[in-house]
C-alpha positions in Angstrom: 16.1 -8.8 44.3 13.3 -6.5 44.4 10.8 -5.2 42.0 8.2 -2.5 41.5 5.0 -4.0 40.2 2.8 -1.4 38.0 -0.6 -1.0 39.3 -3.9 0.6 38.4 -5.1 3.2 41.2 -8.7 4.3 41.8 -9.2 6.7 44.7 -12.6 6.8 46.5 -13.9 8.6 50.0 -12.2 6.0 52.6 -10.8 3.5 50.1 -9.0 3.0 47.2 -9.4 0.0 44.5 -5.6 -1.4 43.6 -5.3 -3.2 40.2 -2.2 -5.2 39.5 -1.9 -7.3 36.0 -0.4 -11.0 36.5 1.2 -11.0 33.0 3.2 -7.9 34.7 5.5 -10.5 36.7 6.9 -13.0 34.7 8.0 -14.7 37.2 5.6 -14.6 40.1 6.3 -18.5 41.2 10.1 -17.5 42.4 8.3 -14.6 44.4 8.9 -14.8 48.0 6.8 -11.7 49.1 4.8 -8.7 48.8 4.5 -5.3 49.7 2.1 -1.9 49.0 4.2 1.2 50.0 2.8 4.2 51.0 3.5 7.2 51.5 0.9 9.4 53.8 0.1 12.7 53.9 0.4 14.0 57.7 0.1 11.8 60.8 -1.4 8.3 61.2 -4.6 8.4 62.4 -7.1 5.5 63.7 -6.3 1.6 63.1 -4.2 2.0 59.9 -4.7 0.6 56.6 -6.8 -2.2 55.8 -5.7 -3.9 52.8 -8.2 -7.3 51.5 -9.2 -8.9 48.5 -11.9 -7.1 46.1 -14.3 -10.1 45.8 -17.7 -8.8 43.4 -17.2 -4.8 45.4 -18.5 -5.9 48.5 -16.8 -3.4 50.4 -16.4 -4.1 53.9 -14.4 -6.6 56.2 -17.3 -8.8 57.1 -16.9 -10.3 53.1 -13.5 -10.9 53.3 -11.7 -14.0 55.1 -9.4 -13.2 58.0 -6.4 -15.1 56.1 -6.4 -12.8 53.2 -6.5 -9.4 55.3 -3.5 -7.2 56.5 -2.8 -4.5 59.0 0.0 -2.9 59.9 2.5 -0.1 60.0 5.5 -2.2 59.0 8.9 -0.7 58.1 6.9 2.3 59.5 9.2 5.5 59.2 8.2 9.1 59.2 5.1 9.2 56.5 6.0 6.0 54.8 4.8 2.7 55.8 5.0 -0.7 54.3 2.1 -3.2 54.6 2.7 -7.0 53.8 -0.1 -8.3 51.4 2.0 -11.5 50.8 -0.8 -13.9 51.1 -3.3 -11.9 49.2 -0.7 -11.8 46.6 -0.3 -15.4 46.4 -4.0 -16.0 46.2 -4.6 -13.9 43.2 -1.0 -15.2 41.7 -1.8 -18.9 42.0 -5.1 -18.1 40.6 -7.4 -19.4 44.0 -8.8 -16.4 43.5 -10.5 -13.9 40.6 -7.8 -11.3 40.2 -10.4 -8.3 40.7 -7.6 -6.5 42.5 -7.3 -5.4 46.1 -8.9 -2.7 48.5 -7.3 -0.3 50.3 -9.1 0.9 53.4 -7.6 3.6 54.9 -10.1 5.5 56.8 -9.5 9.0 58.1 -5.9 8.9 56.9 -4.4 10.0 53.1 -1.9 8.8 51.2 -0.7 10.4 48.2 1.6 7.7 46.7 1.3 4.1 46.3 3.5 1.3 45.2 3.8 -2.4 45.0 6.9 -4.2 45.4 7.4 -8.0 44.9 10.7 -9.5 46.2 12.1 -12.3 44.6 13.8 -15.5 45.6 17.2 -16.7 44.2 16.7 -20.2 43.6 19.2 -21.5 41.6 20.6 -25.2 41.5 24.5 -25.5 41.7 25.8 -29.0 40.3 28.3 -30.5 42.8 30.1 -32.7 40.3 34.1 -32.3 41.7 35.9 -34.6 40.2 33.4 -36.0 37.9 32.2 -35.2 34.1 28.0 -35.8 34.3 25.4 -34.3 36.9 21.6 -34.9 37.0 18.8 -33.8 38.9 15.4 -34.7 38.9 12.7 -32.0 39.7 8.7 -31.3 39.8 7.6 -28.1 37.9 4.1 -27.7 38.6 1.4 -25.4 39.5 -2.4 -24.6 39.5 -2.7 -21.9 36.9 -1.5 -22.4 33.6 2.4 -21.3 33.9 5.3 -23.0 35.9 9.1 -22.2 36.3 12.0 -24.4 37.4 14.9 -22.9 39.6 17.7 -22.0 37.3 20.4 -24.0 36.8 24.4 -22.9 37.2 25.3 -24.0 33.6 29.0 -22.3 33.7 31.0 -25.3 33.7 28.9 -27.2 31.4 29.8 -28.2 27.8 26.1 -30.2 27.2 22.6 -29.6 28.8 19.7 -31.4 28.1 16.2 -31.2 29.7 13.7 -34.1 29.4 10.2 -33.2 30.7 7.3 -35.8 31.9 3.8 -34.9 31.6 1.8 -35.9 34.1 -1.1 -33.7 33.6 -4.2 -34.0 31.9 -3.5 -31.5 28.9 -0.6 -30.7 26.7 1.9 -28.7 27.4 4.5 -26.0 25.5 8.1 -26.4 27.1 10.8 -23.5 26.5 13.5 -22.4 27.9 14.9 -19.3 28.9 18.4 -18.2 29.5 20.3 -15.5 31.8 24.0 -14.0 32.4 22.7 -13.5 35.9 19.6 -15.1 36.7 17.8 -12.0 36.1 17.5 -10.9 33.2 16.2 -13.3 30.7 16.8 -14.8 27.0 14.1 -16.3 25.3 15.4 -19.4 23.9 14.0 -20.1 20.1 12.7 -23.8 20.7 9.4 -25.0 21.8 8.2 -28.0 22.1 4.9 -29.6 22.6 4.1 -32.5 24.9 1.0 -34.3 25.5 -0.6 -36.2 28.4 1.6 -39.1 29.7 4.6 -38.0 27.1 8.0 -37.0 27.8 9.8 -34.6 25.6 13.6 -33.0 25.3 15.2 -29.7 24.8 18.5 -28.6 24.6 19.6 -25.1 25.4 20.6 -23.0 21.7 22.4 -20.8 23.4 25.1 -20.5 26.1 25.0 -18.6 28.8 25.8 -19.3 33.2 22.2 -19.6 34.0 19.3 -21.4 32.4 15.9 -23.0 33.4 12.4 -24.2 31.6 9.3 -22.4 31.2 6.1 -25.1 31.1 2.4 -23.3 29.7 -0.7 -24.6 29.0 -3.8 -23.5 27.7 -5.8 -24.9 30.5 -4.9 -24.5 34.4 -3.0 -27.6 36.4 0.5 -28.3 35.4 2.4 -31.0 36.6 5.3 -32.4 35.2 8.9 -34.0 35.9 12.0 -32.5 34.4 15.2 -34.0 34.3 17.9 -32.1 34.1 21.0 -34.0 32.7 24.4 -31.6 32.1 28.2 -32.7 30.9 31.2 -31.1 31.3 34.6 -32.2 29.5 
């Protein structure tokens, strides 16, 4: 599944500035990769694009680190090109990194369109219970910022879910759960519960639908918990 990603745009003489708001993916741990596509005016001139993180506007590849630059003319065809900016996506999603945006260094060539597009990975957890009436599966839903999805889980068959949910970190946490008919589109489940440090917690699903999983969110940064997902079929 792909996605186009809104972003702020701010055109200069040989660069542009590339804003992208966080909050705007939802679900930027299940995100696989990352692309800006352009789409130039004319015929590519000089090295290419240059695309790097925006650390304090000092402009210039001798600020940046090698890992979290990108080249290329990926996907390249006619006047429309397709750089990867996967790992300077990740760094600003996982929150190593001050989300002052990117910089797009594109010298003596022009582009008059730009767009970000994330793809997503389908991770979902099918329950291989033939023959049998109860499946579990134990899971760690973590992360460094201060959000953290599980895969969803193939609920079709299932006549009971539960979740129970360890916290392990050092802050308390607010567990939810959200529901899909096709592991896209989501349902915000009514419940929340709260769970402190070295706590577990359950939550059953309200609602019924094929696909479901658990949202964990803190105030703080550093999430790491244990889920148990426990489901029963007649």
């Amino acid at each position: 599944m792909r996605s186009r990603v809104p972003i702020s745009l701010a055109n200069f003489d040989t660069f542009s500035t590339i804003y992208f708001d966080l909050e705007d993916i939802p679900q930027y741990q299940m995100v696989e990769s990352a692309y800006l596509f352009l789409e130039v005016d004319g015929e590519m001139t000089g090295r290419g694009f240059g695309c790097y993180l925006n650390e304090g506007y000092n402009y210039g590849l001798q600020h940046d680190s090698l890992i979290n630059r990108s080249y290329g003319y990926q996907n390249y065809s006619e006047n429309q090109i397709m750089i990867d900016i996967s790992e300077i996506y990740y760094v600003l999603a996982s929150r190593m990194k001050e989300n002052n945006g990117i910089i797009l260094e594109y010298g003596g060539n022009y582009f008059y369109s730009c767009q970000m597009i994330v793809v997503y990975r389908q991770e979902i957890i099918a329950p291989r219970c033939k023959g049998k009436t109860f499946f579990e599966k134990k899971i760690s839903v973590s992360s460094s910022g201060n959000n953290a999805v599980s895969p969803f889980f193939l609920t079709a068959n299932a006549t009971t879910v539960t979740f129970c949910v360890s916290n392990f970190g050092d802050y308390p946490i607010v567990v939810s759960i959200e529901n899909s008919p096709d592991a896209r589109n989501i349902l915000l489940d009514p419940q929340r519960i709260e769970i402190l440090p070295n706590v577990m917690g359950v939550i059953i699903p309200t609602y019924f639908t094929k696909y479901v999983r658990i949202r964990v969110a803190s105030i703080y940064n550093g999430i790491v918990t244990e889920v148990w997902y426990q489901s029963q079929q007649k």
